[in-house]
N, C-alpha and C positions, 0 to 999 in steps of 0.2 A: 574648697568650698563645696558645702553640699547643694546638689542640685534638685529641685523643688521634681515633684512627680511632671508638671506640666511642664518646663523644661526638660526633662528625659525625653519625654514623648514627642517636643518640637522636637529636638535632636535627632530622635531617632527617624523620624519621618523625613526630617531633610538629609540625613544620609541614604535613606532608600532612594530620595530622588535622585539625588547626584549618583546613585549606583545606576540609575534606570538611565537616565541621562546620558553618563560615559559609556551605558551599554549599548544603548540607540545610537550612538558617534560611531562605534566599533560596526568597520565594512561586514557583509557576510561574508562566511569563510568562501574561495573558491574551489569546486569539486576537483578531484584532480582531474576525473572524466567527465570535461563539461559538456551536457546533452546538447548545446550546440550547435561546439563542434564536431559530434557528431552528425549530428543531422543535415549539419554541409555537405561531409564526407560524404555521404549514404545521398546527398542532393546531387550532386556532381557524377556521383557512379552510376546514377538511375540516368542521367543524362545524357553520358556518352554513351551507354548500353542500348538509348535509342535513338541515336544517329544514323541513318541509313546510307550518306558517303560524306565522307571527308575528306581533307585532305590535311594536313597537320606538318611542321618542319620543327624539328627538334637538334638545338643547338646543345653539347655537351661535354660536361668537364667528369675527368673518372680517374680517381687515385688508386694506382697498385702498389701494395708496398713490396719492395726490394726484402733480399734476405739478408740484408744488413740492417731493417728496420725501417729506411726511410720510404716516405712515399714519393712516387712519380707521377705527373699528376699528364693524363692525356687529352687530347680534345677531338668532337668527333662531331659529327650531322649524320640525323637518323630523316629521311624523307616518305613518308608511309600515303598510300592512296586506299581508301578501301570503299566499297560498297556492301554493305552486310545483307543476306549473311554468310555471302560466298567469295569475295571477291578480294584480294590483296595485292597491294605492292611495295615492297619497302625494299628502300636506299640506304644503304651502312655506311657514308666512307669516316675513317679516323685514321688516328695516327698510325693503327696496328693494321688493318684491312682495309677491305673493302667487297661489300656483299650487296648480293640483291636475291632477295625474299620475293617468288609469285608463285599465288594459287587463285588458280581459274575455278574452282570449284569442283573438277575432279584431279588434277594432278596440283602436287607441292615441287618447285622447285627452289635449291639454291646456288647461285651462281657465285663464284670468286671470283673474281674480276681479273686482279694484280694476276694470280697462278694460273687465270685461263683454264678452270674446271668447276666440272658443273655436276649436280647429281638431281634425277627425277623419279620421286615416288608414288605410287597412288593415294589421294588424301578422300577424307570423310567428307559429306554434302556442305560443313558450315564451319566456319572460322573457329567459334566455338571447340568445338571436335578436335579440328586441325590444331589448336593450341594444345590440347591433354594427351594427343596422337604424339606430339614433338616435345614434348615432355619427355611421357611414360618409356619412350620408343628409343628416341634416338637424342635424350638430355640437354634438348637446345629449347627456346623459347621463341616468339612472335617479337623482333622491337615491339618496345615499348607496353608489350601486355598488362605489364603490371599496375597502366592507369586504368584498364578495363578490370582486373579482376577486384578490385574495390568492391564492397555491396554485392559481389556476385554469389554464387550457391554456395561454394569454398570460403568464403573470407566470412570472419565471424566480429561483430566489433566488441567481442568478447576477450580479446586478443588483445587492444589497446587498454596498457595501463594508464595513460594518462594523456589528455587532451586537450587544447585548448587553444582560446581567441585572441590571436596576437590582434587585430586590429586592423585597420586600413591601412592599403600599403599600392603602388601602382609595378606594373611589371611591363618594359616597353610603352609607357604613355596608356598601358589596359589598368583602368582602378578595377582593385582584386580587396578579397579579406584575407589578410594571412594567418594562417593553423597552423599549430604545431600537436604534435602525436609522438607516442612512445610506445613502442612493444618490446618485447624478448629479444635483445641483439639488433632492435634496430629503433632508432629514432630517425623520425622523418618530419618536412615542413612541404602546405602546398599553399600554393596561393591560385584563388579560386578568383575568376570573374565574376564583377557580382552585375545581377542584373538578372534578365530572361534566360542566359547562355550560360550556366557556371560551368565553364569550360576552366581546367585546370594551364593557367600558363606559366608557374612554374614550380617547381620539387627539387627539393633535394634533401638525402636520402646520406645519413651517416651509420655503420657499423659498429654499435658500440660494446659489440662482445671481440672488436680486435683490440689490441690494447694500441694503436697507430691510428686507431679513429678515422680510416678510410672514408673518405665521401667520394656521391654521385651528387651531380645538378642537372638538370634541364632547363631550359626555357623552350619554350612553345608558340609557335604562330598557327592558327586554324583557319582553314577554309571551310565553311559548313555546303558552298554550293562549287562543288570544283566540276569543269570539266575536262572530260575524258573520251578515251576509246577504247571499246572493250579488248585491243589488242595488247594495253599495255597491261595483261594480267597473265598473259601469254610467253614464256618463253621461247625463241628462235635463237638453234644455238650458233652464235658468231662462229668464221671462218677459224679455223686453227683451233678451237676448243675441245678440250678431251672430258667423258665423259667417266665418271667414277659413281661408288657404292655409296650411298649415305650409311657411314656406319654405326648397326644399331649401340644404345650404350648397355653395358654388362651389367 
């Protein structure tokens, strides 16, 4: 049947609605890199960058894989005191060691507990420093650095392909937002406290350029007002301890 000019025209105008219609139903697309979750990321990093001491206890799980493939998965407590921008102390122990991290703000020392040796060198005026000094030098890191260099001069959020807002989520009875992030060989999730503190209470941290998908976890407890004495940033070497080289990396 043929349809009349004035019918076409209804026609055609109630199919644009219903095209505008289903198109207003239709969610916005989501970014991959949602601005954010970056702007948590970049919230949280400006945060702990200005804490003047803490204290922090990190509980953790860490898969190595075997050379038959499989992963082993180890468990460990990392205990960190610091006062910036000189002052550190950090407690390793896990399944494989056990270490202790101090720097008074002119010497760095490390202590191995289990083998009873110890090695002490001269470090830079600021934690800062001392982190790229043990790097560049001697290919070891600060526990847990890696929540501080977030936001920092180095880290670019140029680097994350893709980002985003998991949602409310609590960690230990702390309500957090939980993020998830992707880069180059690594995907990671944190979950941020939300409130005045976005202090990170927990990450974890998968390898996805190994094909056995390796992960790290932490959880996190903070002290923002701990006390202390300036001795414990001091090493006094125990009875029976021998003293060696830190040696540099090639």
């Amino acid at each position: 049947m043929k349809r009349s000019p004035c019918t076409q025209a209804a026609l055609a105008i109630a199919l644009a609605l219903m095209a505008t219609s289903a198109s207003a139903q239709q969610p916005a697309p989501v970014p991959a890199v949602d601005p954010a979750a970056i702007k948590a990321l970049e919230g949280m990093s400006a945060y702990l960058r200005n804490l003047k001491s803490f204290q922090v206890v990190a509980v953790t799980t860490t898969d190595d894989v075997a050379e038959n493939g499989q992963s082993i998965q180890s468990s460990g407590k990392t205990t960190i005191v610091a006062r910036m921008p000189d002052r550190l102390f950090a407690d390793v122990s896990s399944d494989k060691q056990e270490r202790r991290y101090l720097y008074d703000g002119k010497n760095f020392t490390l202590w191995a507990r289990r083998a009873k040796f110890y090695a002490t060198v001269p470090a830079p005026p600021t934690l800062a420093q001392l982190d790229d000094v043990l790097q560049e030098k001697y290919d070891m890191e600060i526990p847990l650095a890696d929540l501080f260099r977030f936001g920092g001069p180095k880290w670019s959020a140029t680097d994350i392909k893709a980002a985003s807002v998991i949602g409310p989520s609590g960690v230990d009875g702390v309500s957090c937002i939980h993020y998830a992030f992707r880069q180059e060989d690594v995907d990671f999730q944190v979950w941020i406290q939300r409130g005045d503190h976005p202090l990170p209470r927990k990450l974890v941290i998968v390898t996805t350029s190994d094909p056995e998908r390796p992960q790290h976890s932490a959880t996190y407890d903070w002290n923002l007002a701990p006390s202390f004495d300036d001795s414990i940033f001091t090493f006094t070497p125990p009875e029976g301890a021998g003293k060696v080289v830190l040696a540099v990396a090639k």
